[in-house]
C-alpha positions as CSV (number, residue, x, y, z in Angstrom):
1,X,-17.7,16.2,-28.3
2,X,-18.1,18.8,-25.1
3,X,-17.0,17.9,-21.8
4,X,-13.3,16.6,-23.5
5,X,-9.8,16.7,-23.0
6,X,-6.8,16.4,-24.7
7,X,-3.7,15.3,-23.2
8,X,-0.6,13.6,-24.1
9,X,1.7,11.1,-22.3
10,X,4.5,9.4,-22.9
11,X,6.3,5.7,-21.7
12,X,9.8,4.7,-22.3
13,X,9.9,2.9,-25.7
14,X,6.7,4.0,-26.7
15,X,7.2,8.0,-27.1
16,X,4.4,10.3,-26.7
17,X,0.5,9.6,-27.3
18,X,-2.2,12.2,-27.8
19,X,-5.2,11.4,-25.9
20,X,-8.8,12.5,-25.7
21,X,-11.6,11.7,-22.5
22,X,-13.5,13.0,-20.6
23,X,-12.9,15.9,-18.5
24,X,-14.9,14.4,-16.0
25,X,-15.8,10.6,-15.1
26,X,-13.7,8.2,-16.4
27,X,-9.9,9.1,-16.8
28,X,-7.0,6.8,-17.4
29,X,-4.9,6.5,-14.0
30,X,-1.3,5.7,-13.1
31,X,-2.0,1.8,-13.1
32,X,-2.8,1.8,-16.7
33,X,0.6,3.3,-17.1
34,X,2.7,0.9,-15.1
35,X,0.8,-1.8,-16.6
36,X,1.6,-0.9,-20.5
37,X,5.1,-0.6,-19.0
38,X,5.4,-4.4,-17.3
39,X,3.7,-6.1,-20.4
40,X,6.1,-8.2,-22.7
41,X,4.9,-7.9,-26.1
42,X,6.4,-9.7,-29.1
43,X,6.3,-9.5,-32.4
44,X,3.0,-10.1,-34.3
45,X,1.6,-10.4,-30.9
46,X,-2.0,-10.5,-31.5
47,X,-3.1,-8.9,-28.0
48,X,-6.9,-7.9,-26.5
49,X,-7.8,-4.7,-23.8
50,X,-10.8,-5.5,-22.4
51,X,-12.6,-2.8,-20.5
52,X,-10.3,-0.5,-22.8
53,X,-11.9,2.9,-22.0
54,X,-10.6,5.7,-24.5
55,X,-7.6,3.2,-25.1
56,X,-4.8,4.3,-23.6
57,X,-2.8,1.1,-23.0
58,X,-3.4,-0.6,-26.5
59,X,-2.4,3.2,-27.6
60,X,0.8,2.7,-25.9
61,X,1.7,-0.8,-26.6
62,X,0.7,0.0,-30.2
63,X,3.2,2.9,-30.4
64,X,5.9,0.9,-28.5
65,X,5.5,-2.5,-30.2
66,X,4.7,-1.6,-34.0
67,X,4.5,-5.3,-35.6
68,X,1.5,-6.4,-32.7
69,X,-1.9,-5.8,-33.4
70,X,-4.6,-4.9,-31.0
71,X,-8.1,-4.9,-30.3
72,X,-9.6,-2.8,-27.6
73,X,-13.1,-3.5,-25.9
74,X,-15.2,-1.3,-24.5
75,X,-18.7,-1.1,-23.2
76,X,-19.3,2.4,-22.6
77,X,-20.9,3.9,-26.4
78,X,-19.1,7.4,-25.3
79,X,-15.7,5.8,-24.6
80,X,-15.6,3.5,-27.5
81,X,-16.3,6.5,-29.6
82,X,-13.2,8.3,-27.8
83,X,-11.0,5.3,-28.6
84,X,-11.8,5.4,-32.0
85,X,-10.9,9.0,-32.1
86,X,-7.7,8.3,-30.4
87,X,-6.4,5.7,-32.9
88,X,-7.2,8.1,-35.1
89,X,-5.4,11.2,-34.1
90,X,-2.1,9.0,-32.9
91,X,-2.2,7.3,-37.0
92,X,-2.8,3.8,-35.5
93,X,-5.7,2.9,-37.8
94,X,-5.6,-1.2,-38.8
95,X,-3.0,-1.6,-35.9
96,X,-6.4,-1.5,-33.4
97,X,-9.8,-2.6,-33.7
98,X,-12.2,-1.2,-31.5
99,X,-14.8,-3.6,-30.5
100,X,-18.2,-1.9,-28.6
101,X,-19.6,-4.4,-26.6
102,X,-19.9,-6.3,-23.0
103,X,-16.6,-8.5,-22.4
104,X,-18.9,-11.4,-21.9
105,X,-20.2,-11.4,-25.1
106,X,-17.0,-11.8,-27.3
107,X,-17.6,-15.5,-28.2
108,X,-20.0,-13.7,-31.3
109,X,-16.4,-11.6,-32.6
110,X,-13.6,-13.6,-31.3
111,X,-12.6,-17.5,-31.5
112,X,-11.0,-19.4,-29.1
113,X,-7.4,-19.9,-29.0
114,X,-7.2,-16.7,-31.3
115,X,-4.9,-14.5,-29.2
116,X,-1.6,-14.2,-27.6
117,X,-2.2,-11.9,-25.1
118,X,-4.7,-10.1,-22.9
119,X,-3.9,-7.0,-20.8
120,X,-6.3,-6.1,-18.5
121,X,-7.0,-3.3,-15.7
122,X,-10.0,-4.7,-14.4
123,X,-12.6,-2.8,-11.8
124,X,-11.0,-3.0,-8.5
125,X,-14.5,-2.8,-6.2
126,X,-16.4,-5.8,-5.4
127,X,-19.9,-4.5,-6.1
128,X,-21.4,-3.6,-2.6
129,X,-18.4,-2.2,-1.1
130,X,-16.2,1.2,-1.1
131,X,-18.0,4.6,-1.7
132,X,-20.2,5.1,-5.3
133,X,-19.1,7.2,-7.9
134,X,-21.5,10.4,-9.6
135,X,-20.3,9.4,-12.5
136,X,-21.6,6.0,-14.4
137,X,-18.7,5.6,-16.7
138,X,-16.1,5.8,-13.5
139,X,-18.3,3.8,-11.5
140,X,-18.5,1.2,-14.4
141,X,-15.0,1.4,-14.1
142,X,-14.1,1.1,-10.7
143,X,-16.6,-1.4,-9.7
144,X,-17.6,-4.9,-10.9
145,X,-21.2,-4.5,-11.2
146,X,-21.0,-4.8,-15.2
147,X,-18.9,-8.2,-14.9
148,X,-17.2,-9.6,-12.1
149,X,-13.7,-10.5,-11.9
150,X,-14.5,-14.2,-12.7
151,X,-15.7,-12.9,-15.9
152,X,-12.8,-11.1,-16.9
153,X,-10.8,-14.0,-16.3
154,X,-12.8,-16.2,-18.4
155,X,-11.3,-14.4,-21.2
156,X,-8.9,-16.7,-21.1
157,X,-10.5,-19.2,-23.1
158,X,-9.8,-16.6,-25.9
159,X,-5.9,-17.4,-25.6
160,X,-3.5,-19.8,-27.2
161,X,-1.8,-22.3,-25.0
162,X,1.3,-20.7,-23.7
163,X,-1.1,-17.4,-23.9
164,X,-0.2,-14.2,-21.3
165,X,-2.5,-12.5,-19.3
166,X,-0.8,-9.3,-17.9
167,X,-3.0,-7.5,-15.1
168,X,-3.0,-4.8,-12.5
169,X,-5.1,-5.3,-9.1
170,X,-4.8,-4.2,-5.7
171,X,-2.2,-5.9,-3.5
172,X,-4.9,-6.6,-0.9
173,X,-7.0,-8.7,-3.2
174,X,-3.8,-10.6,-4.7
175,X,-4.6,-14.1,-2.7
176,X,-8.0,-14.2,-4.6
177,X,-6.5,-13.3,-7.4
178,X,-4.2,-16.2,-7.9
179,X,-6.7,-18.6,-6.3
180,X,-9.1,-17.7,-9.4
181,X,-6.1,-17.5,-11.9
182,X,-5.4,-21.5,-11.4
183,X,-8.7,-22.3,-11.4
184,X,-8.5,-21.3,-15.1
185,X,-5.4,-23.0,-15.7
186,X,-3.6,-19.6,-15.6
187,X,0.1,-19.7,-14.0
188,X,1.5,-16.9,-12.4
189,X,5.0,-16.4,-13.9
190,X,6.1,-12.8,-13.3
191,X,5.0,-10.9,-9.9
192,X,5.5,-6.9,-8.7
193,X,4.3,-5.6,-6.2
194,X,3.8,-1.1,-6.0
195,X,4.3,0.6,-3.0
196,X,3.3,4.5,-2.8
197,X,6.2,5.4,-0.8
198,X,9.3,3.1,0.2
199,X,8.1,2.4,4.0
200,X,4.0,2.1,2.6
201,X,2.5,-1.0,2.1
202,X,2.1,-2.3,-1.9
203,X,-1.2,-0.8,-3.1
204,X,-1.0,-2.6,-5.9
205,X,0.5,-6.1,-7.9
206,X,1.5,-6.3,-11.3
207,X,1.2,-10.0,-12.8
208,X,2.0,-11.8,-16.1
209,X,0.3,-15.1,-16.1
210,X,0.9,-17.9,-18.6
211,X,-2.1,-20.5,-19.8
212,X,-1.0,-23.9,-19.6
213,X,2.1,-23.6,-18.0
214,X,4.3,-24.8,-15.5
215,X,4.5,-23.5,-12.0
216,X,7.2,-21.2,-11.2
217,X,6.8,-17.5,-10.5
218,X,10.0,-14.9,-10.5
219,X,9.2,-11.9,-7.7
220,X,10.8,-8.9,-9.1
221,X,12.2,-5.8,-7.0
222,X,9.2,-4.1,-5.5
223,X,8.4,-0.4,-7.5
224,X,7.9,2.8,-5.4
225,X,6.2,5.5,-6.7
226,X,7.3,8.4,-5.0
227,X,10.4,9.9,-3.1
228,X,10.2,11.2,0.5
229,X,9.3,14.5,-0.4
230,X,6.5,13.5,-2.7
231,X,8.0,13.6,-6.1
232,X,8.5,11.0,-8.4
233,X,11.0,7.9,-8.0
234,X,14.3,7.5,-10.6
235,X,12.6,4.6,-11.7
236,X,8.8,6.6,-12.0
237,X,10.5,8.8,-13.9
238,X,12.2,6.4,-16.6
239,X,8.8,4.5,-17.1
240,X,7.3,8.2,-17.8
241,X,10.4,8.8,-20.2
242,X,11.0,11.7,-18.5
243,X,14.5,11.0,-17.0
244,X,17.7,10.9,-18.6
């Protein structure tokens, strides 16, 4: 396939991952990173990635949690097809099932009830606002045009009672956020927010959400990206696997 690349990347507990997509368009980012790091997997975990892209969180949480079993939706014919590669090259066939179609249209491959977790990284753009990709498959990405943020939280009704939904979204958005987490019965439980630089506001919230559960919510330290001088934090570093 032209217009490729191949890359690796490694998280704490998970080791290294060879991945494939595209040189240009749509690339995994930093918040897919943190986010394979925050979720809490368990054994025989049986865990869903909508909007998966080429796959690299299920990659990762496949590599670091070996008993779970994964299934990674994508939209995007091109980026499905990368995915598939990707399991592939990394030996992570029947550990991850690539499914090629809109997130809204699961109820015709998946039951309700029939899954413990969901991790999700979903577009970040109300469709309307912030600047427009050249590229469809970032735009698709980036904005909600395809489904809205209601819609990815309706995938709920695809967990188990006691279910987690882990996500990434930007800090500024996380009042609406929660607001349409309860409305689906989804508790926040586990909150941390991600600050560029120590004296920078959070650009970003990382949440664990529980279905059916009770309210209480545990704020954990904050997580800065990068030191002073630009480089990467002790802690950056340790997620990457890098330090040490």
């Amino acid at each position: 396939m032209t217009g490729v690349t191949r890359d690796s990347i490694s998280l704490r507990g998970a080791g290294v991952v060879q991945i494939a997509q595209p040189a240009k368009g749509h690339r995994f980012t930093l918040d897919s990173i943190l986010l394979a790091d925050f979720c809490r997997i368990k054994p025989k975990d049986r865990v869903l990635e909508p909007g998966a892209g080429t796959g690299i969180i299920s990659l990762l949480l496949a590599m670091k949690h070996p008993r779970a079993v994964f299934t990674a939706v994508e939209v995007q014919p091109q980026l499905a097809d990368l995915c598939e590669q990707n399991i592939v090259d990394n030996s992570l066939e029947g550990r991850i099932t690539v499914i090629a179609r809109d997130l809204r249209q699961l109820s015709k491959t998946l039951d309700h009830g029939s899954l413990s977790v969901i991790v999700a990284n979903p577009p970040y753009i109300k469709e309307g606002t912030g600047r427009t990709s050249p590229h469809a498959a970032r735009q698709t990405a980036r904005h909600d045009r395809a489904a809205s943020l209601e819609s990815w939280l309706n995938l709920h009704c695809y967990l188990e009672n006691r279910g987690k939904y882990f996500l990434v979204f930007p800090a500024a958005r996380l009042a609406e956020l929660v607001a349409l987490m309860k409305r689906r019965k989804l508790e926040p439980k586990r909150l941390r927010l991600v600050h560029p630089f120590l004296e920078k506001p959070a650009s970003l919230v990382l949440l664990e959400s529980v279905k059916e559960s009770g309210s209480s919510l545990e704020v954990l330290p904050p997580l800065i990206v990068h030191e002073p001088g630009g480089g990467y934090t002790k802690e950056m570093r340790e997620i990457y696997g890098t330090e040490g």
